[in-house]
Structure formats: C-alpha cells, structure tokens
matplotlib code that plots the C-alpha trace (Angstrom):
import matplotlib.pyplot as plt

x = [200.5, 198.4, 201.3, 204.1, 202.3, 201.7, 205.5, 206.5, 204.4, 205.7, 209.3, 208.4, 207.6, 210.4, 211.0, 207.6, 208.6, 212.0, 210.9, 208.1, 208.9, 212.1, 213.1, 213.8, 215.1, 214.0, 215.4, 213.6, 214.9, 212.4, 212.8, 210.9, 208.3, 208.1, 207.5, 203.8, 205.2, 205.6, 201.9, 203.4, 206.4, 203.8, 201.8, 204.3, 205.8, 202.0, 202.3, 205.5, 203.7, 200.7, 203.2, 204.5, 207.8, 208.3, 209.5, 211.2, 210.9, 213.2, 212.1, 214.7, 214.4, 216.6, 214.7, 212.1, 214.7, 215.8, 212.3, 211.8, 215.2, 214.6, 211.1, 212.8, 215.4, 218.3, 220.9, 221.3, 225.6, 227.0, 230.7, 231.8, 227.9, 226.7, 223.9, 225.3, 222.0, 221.5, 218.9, 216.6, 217.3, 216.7, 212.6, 212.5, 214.4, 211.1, 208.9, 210.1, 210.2, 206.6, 204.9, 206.8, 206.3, 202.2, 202.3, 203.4, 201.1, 198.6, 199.4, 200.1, 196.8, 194.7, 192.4, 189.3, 187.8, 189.6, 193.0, 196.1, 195.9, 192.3, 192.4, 196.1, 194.8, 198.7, 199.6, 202.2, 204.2, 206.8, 208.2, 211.6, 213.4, 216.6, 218.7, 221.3, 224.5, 226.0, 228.7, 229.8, 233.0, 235.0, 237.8, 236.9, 233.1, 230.6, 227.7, 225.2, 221.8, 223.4, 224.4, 225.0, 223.4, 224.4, 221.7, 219.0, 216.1, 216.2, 213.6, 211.0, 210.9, 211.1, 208.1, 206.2, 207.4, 205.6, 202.7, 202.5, 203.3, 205.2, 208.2, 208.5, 211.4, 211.9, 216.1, 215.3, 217.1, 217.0, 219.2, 219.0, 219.3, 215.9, 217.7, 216.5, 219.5, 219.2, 220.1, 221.2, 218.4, 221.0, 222.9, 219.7, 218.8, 222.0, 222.9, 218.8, 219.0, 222.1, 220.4, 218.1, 220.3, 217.4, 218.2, 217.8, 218.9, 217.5, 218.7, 216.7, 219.5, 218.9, 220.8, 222.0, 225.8, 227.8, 231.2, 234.0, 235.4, 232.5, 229.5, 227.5, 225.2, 227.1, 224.3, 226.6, 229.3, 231.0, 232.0, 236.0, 234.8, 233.2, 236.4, 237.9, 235.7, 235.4, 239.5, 240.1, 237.3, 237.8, 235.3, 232.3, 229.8, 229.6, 226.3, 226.8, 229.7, 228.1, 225.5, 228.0, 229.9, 227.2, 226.0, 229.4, 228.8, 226.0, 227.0, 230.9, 228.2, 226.1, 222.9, 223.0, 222.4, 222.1, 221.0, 221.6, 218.5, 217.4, 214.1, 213.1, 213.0, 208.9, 208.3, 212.4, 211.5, 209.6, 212.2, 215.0, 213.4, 211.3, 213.6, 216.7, 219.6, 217.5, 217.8, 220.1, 223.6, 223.7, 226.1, 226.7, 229.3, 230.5, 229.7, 226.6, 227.8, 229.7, 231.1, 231.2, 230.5, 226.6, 225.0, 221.9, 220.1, 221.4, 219.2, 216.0, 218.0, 219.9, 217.5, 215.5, 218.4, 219.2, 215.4, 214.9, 218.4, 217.2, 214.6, 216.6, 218.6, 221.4, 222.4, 221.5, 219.0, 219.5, 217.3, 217.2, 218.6, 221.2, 222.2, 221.8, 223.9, 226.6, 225.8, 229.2, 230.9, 228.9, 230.1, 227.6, 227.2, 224.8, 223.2, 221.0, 219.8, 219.3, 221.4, 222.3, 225.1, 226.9, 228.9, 230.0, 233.4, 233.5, 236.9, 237.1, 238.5, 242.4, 243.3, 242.1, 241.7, 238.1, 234.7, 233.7, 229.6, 226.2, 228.2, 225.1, 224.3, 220.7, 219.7, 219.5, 223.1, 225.2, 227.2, 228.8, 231.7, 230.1, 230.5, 234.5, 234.9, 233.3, 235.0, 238.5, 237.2, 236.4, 239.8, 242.3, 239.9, 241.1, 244.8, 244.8, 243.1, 246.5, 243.7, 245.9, 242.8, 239.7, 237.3, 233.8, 231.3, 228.8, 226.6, 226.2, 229.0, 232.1, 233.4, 233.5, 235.0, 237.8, 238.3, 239.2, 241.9, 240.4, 240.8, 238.9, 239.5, 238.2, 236.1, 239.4, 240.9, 238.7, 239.1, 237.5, 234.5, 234.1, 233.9, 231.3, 228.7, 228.7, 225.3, 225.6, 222.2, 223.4, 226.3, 228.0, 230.9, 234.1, 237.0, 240.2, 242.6, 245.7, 246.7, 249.9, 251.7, 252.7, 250.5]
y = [247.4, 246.1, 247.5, 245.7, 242.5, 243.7, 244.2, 241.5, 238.9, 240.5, 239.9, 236.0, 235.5, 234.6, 232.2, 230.9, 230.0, 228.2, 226.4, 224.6, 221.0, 221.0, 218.5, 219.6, 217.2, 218.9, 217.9, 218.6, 217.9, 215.7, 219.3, 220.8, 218.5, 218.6, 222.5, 224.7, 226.3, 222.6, 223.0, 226.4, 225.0, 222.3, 224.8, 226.3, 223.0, 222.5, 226.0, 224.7, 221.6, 223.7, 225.9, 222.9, 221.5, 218.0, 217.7, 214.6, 215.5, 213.5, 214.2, 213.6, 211.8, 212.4, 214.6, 211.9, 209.0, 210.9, 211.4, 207.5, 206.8, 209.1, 208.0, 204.6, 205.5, 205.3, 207.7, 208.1, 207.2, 208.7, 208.8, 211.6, 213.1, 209.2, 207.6, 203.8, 201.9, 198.9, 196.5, 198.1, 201.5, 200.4, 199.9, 203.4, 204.2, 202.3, 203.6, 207.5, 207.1, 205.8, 208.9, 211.6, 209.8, 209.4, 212.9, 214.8, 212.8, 214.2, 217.7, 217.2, 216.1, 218.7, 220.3, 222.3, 225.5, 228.6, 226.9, 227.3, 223.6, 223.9, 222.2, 220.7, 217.2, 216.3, 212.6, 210.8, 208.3, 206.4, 203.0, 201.3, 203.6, 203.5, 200.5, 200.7, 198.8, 198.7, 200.9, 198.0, 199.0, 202.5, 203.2, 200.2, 201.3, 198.8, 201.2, 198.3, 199.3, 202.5, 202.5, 204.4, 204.9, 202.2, 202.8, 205.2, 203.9, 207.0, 205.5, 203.9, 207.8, 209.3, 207.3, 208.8, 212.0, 211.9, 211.0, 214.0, 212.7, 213.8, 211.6, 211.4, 209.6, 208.6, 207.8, 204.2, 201.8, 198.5, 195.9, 192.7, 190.7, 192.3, 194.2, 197.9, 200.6, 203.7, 206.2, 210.4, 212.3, 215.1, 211.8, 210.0, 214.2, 214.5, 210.9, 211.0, 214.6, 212.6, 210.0, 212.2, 215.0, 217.9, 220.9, 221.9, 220.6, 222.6, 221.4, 223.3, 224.0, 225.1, 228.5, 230.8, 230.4, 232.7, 234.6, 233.7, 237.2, 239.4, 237.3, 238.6, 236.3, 234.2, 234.0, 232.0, 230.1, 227.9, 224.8, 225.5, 228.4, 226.0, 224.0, 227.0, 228.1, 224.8, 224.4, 227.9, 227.9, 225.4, 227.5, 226.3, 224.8, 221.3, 220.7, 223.7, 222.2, 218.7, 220.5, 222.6, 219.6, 217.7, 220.7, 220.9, 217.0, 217.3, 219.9, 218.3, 215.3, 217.3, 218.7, 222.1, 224.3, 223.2, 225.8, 225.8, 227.7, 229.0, 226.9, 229.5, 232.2, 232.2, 231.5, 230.6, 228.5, 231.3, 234.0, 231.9, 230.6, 233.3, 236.4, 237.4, 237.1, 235.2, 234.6, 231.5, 230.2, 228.9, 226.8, 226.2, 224.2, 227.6, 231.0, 232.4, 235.6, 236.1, 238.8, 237.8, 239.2, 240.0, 238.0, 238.6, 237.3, 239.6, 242.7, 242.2, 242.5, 245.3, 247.3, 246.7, 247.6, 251.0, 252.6, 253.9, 255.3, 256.8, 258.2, 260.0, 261.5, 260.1, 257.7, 258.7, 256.9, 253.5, 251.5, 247.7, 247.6, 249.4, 247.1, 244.0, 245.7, 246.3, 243.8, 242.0, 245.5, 245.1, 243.5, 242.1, 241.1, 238.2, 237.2, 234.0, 235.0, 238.5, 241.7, 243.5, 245.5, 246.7, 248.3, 248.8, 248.8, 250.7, 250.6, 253.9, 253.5, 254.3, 252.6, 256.2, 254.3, 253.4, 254.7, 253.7, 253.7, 252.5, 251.5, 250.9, 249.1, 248.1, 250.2, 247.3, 246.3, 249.7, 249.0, 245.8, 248.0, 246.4, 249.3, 249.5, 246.0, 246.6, 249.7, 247.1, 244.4, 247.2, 248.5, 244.8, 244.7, 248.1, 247.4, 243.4, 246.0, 248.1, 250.9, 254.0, 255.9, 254.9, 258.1, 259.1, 261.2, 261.5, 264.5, 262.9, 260.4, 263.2, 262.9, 259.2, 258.4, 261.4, 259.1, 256.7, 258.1, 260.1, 263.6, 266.1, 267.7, 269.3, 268.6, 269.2, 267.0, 264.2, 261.5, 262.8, 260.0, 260.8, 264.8, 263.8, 262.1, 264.3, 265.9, 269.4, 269.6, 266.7, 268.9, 266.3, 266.1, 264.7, 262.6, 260.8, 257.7, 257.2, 253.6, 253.0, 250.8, 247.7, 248.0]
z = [156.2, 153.3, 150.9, 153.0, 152.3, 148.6, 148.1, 150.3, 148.1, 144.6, 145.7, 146.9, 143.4, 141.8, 145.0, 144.3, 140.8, 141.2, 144.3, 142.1, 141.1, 143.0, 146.2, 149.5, 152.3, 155.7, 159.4, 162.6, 165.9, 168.7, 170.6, 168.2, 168.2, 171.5, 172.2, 171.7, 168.3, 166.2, 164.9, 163.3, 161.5, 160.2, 159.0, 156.8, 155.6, 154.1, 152.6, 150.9, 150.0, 148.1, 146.2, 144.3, 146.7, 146.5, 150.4, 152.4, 156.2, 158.7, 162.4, 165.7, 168.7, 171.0, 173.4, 173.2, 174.0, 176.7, 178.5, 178.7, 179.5, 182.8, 183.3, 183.9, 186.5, 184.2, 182.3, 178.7, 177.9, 174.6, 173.5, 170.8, 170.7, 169.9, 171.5, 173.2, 172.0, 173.9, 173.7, 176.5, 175.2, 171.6, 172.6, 173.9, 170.3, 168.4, 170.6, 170.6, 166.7, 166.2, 168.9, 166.9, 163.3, 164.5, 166.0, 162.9, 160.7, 162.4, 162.6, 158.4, 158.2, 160.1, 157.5, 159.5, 158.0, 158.7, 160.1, 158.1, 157.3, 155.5, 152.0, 152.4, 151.8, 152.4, 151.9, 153.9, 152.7, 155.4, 154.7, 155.3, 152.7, 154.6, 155.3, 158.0, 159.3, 163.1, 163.9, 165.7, 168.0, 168.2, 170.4, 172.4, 173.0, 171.6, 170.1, 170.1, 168.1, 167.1, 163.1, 160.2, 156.8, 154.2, 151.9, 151.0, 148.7, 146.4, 143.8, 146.5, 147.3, 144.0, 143.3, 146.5, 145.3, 141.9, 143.2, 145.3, 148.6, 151.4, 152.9, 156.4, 157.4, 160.8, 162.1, 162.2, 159.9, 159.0, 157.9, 155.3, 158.4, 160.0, 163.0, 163.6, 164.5, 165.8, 163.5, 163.7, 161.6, 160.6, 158.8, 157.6, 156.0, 154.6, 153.2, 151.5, 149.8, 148.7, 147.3, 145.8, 144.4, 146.2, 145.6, 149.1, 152.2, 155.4, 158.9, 161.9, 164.4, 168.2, 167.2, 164.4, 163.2, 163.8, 162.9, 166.2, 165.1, 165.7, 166.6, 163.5, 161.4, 158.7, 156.1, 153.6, 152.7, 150.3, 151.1, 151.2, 153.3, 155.7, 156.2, 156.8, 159.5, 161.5, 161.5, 162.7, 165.2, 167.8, 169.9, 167.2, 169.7, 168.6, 167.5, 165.4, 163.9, 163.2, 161.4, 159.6, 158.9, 157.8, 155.0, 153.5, 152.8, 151.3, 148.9, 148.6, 147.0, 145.1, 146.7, 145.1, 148.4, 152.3, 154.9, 158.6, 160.1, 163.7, 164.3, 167.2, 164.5, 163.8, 160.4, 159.8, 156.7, 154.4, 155.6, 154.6, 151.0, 149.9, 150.5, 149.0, 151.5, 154.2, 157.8, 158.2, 156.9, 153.0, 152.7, 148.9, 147.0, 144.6, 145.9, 145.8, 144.3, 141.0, 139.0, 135.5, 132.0, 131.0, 128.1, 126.4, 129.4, 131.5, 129.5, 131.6, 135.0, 133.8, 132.6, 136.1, 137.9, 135.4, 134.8, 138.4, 138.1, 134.5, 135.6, 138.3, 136.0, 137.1, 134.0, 130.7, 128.9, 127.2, 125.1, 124.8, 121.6, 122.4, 125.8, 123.2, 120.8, 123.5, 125.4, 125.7, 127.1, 130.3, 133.6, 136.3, 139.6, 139.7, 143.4, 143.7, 139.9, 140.6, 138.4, 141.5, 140.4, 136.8, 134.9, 131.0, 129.8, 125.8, 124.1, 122.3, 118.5, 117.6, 120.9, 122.6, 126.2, 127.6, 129.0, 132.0, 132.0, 133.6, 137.3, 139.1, 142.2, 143.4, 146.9, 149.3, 148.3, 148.2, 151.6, 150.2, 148.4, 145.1, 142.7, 143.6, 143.1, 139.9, 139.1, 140.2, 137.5, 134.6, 135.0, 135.2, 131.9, 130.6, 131.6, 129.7, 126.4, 126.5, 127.2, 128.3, 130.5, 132.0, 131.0, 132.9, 132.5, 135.2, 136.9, 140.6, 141.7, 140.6, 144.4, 143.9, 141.4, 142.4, 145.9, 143.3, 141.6, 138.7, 137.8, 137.1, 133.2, 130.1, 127.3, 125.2, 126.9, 125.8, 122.9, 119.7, 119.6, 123.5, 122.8, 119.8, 121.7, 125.2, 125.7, 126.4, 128.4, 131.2, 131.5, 133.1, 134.5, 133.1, 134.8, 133.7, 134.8, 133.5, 133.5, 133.9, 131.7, 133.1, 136.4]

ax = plt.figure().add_subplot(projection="3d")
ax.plot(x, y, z, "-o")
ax.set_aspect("equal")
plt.show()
C-alpha cells in the first residue's frame, strides 16, 4: 500500500508542476450540490487550490429551481432543454442561486483540525462579472428572464485571481438596464474560460461519454473528432451532447483543453488531472498525440524510456552524447509531454539503405500498435531517402519484425559500415527489407 501511494505521488508530479499558476474554469451541476458526496468534491477543489491553480467555479441550479417550483404547486416548462423564465419563476432563480452560492462558500471555507479543509484559508470572490441579454423570442416561445451571455468581465476576475482568490460564479446575469436573467452554467463556464483563455475547462457531467459503436470510454478527442461524433450519433443523449457541444467551443475559441468528467466517479477531478490518460473525455483543439521528429529536448524522455530496456539487454547501450549527436535520426511519439514511444532512423553511407534502431515503446502503452506505426513512419522516411533496405539487428523482437516483412539473412549479407560495427558478443540477430522502388 504505502509504495502504491509512493509511486502514485512520483507520477502526479509532473501534473503538480504544470498545473501551478495555470486557470481552470470548473462547472458543477445544483445536483451535485445537492447530494452527501459535495463536501468531497470541495475538498479536492481546495487541494487544487493549495497546489498553486488559479480556479473559477460556476455552480447549477436547476435541480434547485425545480424543488421550489414543485414546492409551489406548479411545473417547470422548457422548450429545446431551456428553462421559460417568467417573472414568478425568476424569484425561485435568485433565490436557488444565492442557497447554493452561500452553501458552497461555506463548505470552501471549513478549516477545523484534522479535516481535509484544515489550513485552506480559501477566499471567495463573487460579484457581477457576467453581463447578460434576453433571448427574447424563439420559434414563437417568449423565454422571458432566460438570456444568454453577452459579456464576461475577464479582468474584474483576473484581478481576483492574482490575488489568490477563488471565483465563484453563479448563472445569474445582469444587464446595463439592471434586469437579472437566468442563465445556463455550462454557457456561463464555457463563454468565461473564454474570456480568460484557461487552460482548462472541466464540465462535471451526470455520466461518462461514450463510443455508440462499442460503449467503451472515449477518453479524448479533437475537436473535428467531436463534430464527427455528434453528426454520426443521433443516439448521443442530449445532455451529453450539450456538454460535448459546448467543449468543442471552447477549444474552437481557444481554451487549450476542456474535459467532460463523470462527477459520481469519487475523486474524478485528481484521476483526471494528475494521471496520464485519465478517467474522462479530453476534448482538445489538435490531438493529444503526435508522432514527430525528436529534438534535443527529447534526450531526457528518451533515455527514460531506453535505460530499463538497456539494462534488459534488449537495446544496446547508448550514451547521451551519442543520442545528442544523432539526435535528428530519431522519431517520437510524444503523449501529453511524455516520450512514450521511439525509434531511430541511420542512413548508412554510399546510399547502402538504412538501420532501423532503438524502436521502443513504454509498458503501459504496448497494445496501442505504436511501435508499427513507428516502424510505418521510419520506413515512408527510408522510401522519400531513395534508401533501397531497411536493416535490423536485434536479439528479442526477431519474430516481430519477420511478421512485418523482414527476412532473416547473413552477416555477409550486410552493408560494409553495418558488418563493422556488429558486436559479436549480443550475437544478435540480423533482418532485411527491401524497399521497393517507387512504393
């Protein structure tokens, strides 16, 4: 148990580091606040608070709205998933907002010995930072108090920001004329980590998103993919979709990552930002794994990703001058700033053809087909070099590569500068491509 935590807490690290100094919008539905597990999610808001995240929370209502609306022998009338806001309805709005504003301030500002909160000392700052309009009448329905964003004040919260308070925005809005509309928090989240450029924007949803092929987790997408998704899945349940709809806008307008995460998942928000892949659906503007050539950079990733497999025996031995002094022969495969996969390309002199070297891939991510993608993007390489084979030397991937279209052959058979530099004691074994001109 106590070395689970240990290597749980070393790979949070890196998380720990780039989430320091950086601004997340965070959206919470009234249901949330309304269930026995809220205090829980507070708590680990305030954790992201003490590592250095500069957070903007906007709670929901709905559930809230709903309650007094029943309470008072009425029934709540939307059109198209809006909320008809009329002027007795618009009171249970204020009201609704102001319990759930006053009732997460408090939870933000527990701080008794030996609770999670102890020490937080968390500040929160509310305030009319968002100015609304009317969305007046659609399709012949008159919406009344219900509007739309038509302004965030981004530097009235930058300001609260720097001085190292949180943001709690509530979907109220409030126009030059001094009328209050009732607004959707997903919107008010989306349109303020707008504002604000974040980094982040993270919408709690009542349910993971998932593939309509196969029912599997999605844990990312790009933006295009998104638009994809929602056109060819009518079946998308539609709060799912609004969500979904609402992330790729975000993104489309510059927030560098939104995720879509499964609020009844205990602790959702540290599983989704302090391990690798996550628990939720990233939703990112360009993908959130590339294949590209390695740079100096790279070397410190690399060599992390090659020791173990030195060690095994399994690559022979490099040093870091030698990665820096062949740097710009190597391909990687970067994930969220992590080396997770590689391979080196050398041209052999007299236009001989190529050595294929170093293809490794990191443990956790060997079913992905990585190292054949690779081995694809090495090879297009070799072909645009006029290379005439792709040569490899190895002692425990033989079968491999041979699934792959090499052959087997004979230290004769080799280039001179290749039959130089083999190493007698790996006794490894040796395998050819022949590239086809042309292909």
């Amino acid at each position: 148990m106590s070395q689970a935590f240990v290597h749980w807490f070393r790979a949070s690290s890196p998380y720990i580091h780039a989430h320091r100094n950086r601004t997340f919008v965070i959206s919470f539905p009234g249901q949330a606040v309304a269930e026995d597990g809220f205090n829980k999610l507070i708590h680990d808001i305030a954790l992201l608070k003490s590592l250095g995240v500069r957070l903007v929370l906007v709670h929901g209502v709905r559930r809230q709205i709903d309650d007094r609306v029943q309470q008072q022998g009425g029934a709540a009338r939307f059109h198209h998933h809006l909320r008809i806001t009329d002027a007795a309805t618009l009171q249970y709005v204020k009201q609704a907002a102001g319990l759930v504003r006053v009732e997460t301030e408090a939870l933000l500002s527990l701080g008794l010995l030996g609770s999670p909160m102890a020490g937080a000392k968390i500040r929160v700052a509310s305030g009319n930072f968002v100015t609304a309009k009317p969305l007046g009448v659609l399709e012949g329905v008159d919406y009344g108090y219900t509007g739309k964003v038509r302004r965030i004040d981004a530097q009235g919260i930058h300001q609260q920001l720097q001085q190292n308070n949180l943001v709690l925005l509530s979907p109220l809005g409030y126009s030059p004329s001094g009328d209050i509309f009732n607004l959707s928090a997903v919107e008010v989240a989306t349109e303020a980590a707008i504002a604000l450029q974040a980094d982040k924007l993270i919408l709690l949803t009542e349910e993971a998103l998932l593939s309509p092929a196969d029912h599997s987790p999605i844990l990312q997408l790009t933006t295009a993919q998104a638009a994809q998704l929602l056109e060819q899945a009518p079946g998308l349940p539609g709060p799912m979709a609004r969500m979904l709809r609402a992330a790729m806008h975000g993104c489309q307008q510059g927030v560098a990552r939104a995720h879509l995460v499964n609020r009844h998942i205990d602790g959702v928000l540290l599983l989704e930002l302090f391990t690798r892949d996550g628990v939720g659906a990233l939703v990112s503007a360009q993908t959130f794994e590339t294949t590209r050539p390695a740079n100096l950079e790279d070397i410190g990733g690399i060599m992390e990703l090659i020791k173990p497999l030195e060690r095994q025996g399994i690559l022979a031995p490099r040093t870091r001058e030698t990665l820096e002094m062949r740097i710009n022969d190597y391909i990687v495969t970067e994930r969220d700033g992590l080396i997770i996969a590689c391979i080196a390309l050398h041209l052999l002199p007299d236009a001989a053809g190529a050595e294929l070297a170093c293809l490794a891939v990191r443990p956790d991510y060997q079913n992905g087909e990585r190292g054949q993608h690779l081995l694809g993007v090495a090879e297009q390489l070799a072909r645009e070099q006029s290379a005439p084979a792709l040569f490899v030397k190895t002692t425990q991937t033989e079968h491999w590569f041979l699934e792959r279209g090499f052959k087997a052959c004979q230290l004769q058979d080799l280039p001179e500068s290749l039959r130089v530099s083999y190493n007698p004691e790996r006794n490894s074994r040796l395998l050819v491509k022949h590239l086809a001109a042309g292909h």
